[in-house]
C-alpha positions in Angstrom: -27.6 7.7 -5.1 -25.4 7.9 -8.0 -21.6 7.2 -8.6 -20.3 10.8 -7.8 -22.5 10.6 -4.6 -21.7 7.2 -4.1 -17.9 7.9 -4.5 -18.1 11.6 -2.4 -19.6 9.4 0.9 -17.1 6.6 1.1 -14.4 9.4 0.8 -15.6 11.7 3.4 -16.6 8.3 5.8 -12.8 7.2 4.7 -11.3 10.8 6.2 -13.4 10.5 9.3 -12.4 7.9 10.1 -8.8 9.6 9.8 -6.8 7.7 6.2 -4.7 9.7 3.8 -6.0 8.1 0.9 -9.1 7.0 -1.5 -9.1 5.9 -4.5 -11.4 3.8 -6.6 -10.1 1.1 -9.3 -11.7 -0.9 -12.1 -10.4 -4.2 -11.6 -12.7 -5.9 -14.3 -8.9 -6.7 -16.1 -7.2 -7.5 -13.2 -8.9 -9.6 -10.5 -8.3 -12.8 -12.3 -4.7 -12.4 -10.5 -6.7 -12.0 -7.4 -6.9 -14.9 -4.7 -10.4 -15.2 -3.8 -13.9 -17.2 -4.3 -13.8 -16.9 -7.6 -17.8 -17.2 -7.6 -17.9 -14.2 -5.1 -15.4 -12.0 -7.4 -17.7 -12.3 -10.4 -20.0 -10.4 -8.5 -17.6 -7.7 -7.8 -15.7 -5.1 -10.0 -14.1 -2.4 -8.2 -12.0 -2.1 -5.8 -11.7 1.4 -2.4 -8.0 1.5 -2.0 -7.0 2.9 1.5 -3.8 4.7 2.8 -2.7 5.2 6.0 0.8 7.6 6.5 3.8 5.9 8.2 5.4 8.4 10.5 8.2 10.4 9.2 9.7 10.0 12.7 9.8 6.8 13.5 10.9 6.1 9.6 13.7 8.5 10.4 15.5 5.6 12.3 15.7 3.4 9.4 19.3 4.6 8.0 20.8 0.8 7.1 17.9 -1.8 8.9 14.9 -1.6 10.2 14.4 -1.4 13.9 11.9 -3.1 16.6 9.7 0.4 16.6 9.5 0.4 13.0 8.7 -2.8 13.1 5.6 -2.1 16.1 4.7 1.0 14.2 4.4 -1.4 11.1 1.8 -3.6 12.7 0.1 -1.0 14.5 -0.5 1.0 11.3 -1.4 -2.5 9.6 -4.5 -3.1 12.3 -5.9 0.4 12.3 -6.3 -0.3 8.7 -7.9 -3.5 8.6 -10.5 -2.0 11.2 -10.8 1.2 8.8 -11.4 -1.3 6.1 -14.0 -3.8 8.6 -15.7 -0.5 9.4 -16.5 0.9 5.4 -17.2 -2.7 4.7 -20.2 -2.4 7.0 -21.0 0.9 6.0 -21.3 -0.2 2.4 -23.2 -3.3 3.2 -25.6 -1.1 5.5 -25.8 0.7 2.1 -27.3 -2.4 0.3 -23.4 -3.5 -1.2 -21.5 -6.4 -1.3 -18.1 -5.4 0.1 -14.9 -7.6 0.6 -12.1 -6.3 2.5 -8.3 -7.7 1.7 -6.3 -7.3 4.8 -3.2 -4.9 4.5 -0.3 -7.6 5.2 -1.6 -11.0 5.0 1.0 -12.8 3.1 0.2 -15.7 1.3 3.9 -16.7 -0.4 6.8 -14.8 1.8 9.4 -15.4 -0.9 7.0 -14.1 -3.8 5.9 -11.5 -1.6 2.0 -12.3 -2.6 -1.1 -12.1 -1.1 -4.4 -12.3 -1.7 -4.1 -9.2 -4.7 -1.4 -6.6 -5.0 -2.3 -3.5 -2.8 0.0 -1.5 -4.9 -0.8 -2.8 -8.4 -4.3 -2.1 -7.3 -3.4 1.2 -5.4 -2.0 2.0 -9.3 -5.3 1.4 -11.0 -7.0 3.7 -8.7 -5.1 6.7 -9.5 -2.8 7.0 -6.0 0.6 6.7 -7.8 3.1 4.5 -9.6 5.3 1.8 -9.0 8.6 3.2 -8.3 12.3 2.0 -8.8 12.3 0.9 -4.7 9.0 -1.6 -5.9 7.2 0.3 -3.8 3.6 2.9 -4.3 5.0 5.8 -4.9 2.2 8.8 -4.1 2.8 12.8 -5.1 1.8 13.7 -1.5 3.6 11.0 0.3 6.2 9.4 -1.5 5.9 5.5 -0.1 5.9 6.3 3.5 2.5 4.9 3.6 0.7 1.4 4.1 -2.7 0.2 2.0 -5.8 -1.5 2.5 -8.5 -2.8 -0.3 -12.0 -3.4 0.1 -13.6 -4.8 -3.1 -17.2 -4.1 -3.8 -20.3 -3.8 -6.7 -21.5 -0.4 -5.2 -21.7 1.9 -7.8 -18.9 4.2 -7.9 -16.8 6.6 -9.6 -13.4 5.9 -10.6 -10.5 7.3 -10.4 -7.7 8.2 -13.0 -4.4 6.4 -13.4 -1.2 8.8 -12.8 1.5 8.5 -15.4 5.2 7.2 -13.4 6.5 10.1 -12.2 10.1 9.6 -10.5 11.6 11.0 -12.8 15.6 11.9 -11.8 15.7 10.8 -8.2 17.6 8.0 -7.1 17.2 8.3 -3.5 16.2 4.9 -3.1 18.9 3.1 -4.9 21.1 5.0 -2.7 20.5 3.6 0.7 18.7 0.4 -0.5 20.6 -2.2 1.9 20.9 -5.3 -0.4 20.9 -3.1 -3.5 17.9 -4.7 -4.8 17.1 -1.3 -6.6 17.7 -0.7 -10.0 17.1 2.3 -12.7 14.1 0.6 -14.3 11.0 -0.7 -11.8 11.4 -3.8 -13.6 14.6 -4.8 -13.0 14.2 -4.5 -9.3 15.8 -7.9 -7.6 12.9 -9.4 -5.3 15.5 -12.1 -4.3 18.1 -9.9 -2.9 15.4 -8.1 -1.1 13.9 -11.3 0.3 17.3 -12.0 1.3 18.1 -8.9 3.5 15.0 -9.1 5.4 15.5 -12.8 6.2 18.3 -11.6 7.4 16.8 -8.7 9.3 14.5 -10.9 10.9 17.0 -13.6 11.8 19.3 -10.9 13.9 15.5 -9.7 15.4 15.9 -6.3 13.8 12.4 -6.8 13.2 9.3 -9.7 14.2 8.1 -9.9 10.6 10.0 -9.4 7.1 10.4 -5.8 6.8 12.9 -3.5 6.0 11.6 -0.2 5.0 14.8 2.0 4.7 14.0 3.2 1.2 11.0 4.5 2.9 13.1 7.2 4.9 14.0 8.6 1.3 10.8 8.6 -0.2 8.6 11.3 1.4 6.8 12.9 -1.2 5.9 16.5 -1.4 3.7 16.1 2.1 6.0 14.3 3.9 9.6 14.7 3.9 12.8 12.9 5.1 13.9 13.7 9.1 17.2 13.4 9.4 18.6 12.2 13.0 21.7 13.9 12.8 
């Protein structure tokens, strides 16, 4: 099989299985930032990244703090995920492939916000959006009411096209951001007083991990707009 072929069965085993969206990254520049066997990751150079779509409904809560649904809804997306990504790691093995899947939220440095690679810097690279001025992957279909999963592998694939940044004039997000961590350049966005609010969040039990997610609410895309619980 070839790369297009390759590329065209992971997507359509990927929608079966019921995700949003595929994408596949070069990460040949990257994965030295990546935390992993580095003997293993020599033997790998592209990355599947995965989306799953938050629900509109339950995001529709989120107006100043997160909430304890949001917060289940968070987790549950988070495992069907990881068990997307367990089952296209076997399919790709079955196919002859190494494949190493990254687990959607396992956070290695809560105050940096790291893990073992950035799902959304890699999420970039494989053409499903841009970072946004909420920090966040921002997608044309879904805004960032979504949640990602990477599976790095050597099977021969296609890859996808970066999207140029595409926000443009809305400022949703620095609207409602509760610790107005949001600024008008990506760059300037204030990780601290982010980390801050959802220490707090989690210390009032809004939440059972640090989340927030009320930029979220605002950010729905073209696919996936904002409810309103008015």
């Amino acid at each position: 099989m070839d790369k297009d072929k390759n590329y065209d069965a992971l997507k359509k085993f990927t929608q079966d299985l019921g995700l949003d969206l595929f994408g596949v990254a070069d990460i040949q520049e990257v994965k030295q930032e990546f935390v992993v066997s580095p003997e293993l990751l020599a033997k790998l150079d592209k990355a599947v990244v995965l989306g799953g779509r938050l629900s509109k409904t339950v995001l529709a809560e989120l107006v100043q703090a997160p909430t304890r649904l949001y917060s289940y809804h968070y987790r549950t997306l988070n495992s069907l995920l990881d068990q997307s990504a367990l089952k296209i790691t076997l399919y790709i093995e079955s196919q002859g492939y190494l494949a190493l899947p990254i687990p959607t939220s396992q956070i290695l440095d809560w105050k940096k916000q790291t893990g073992h690679l950035s799902h959304k810097k890699v999420g970039v690279l494989a053409g499903l959006g841009w970072i946004g001025r909420n920090n966040m992957l921002v997608s044309p279909e879904y805004g960032s009411q979504f949640r990602l999963v990477t599976i790095l592998t050597d099977m021969p694939l296609k890859i996808d096209q970066v999207l140029p940044d595409n926000c443009g004039s809305c400022h949703s997000c620095m609207k409602v951001c509760p610790a107005q961590a949001i600024k008008e350049n990506a760059e300037d966005f204030d990780h601290i007083k982010c980390f801050d609010a959802i220490k707090g969040f989690q210390k009032l039990h809004l939440a059972e991990q640090y989340i927030c997610g009320v930029c979220l609410n605002v950010c729905g895309g073209k696919n996936s707009g904002k409810i309103t619980t008015n």
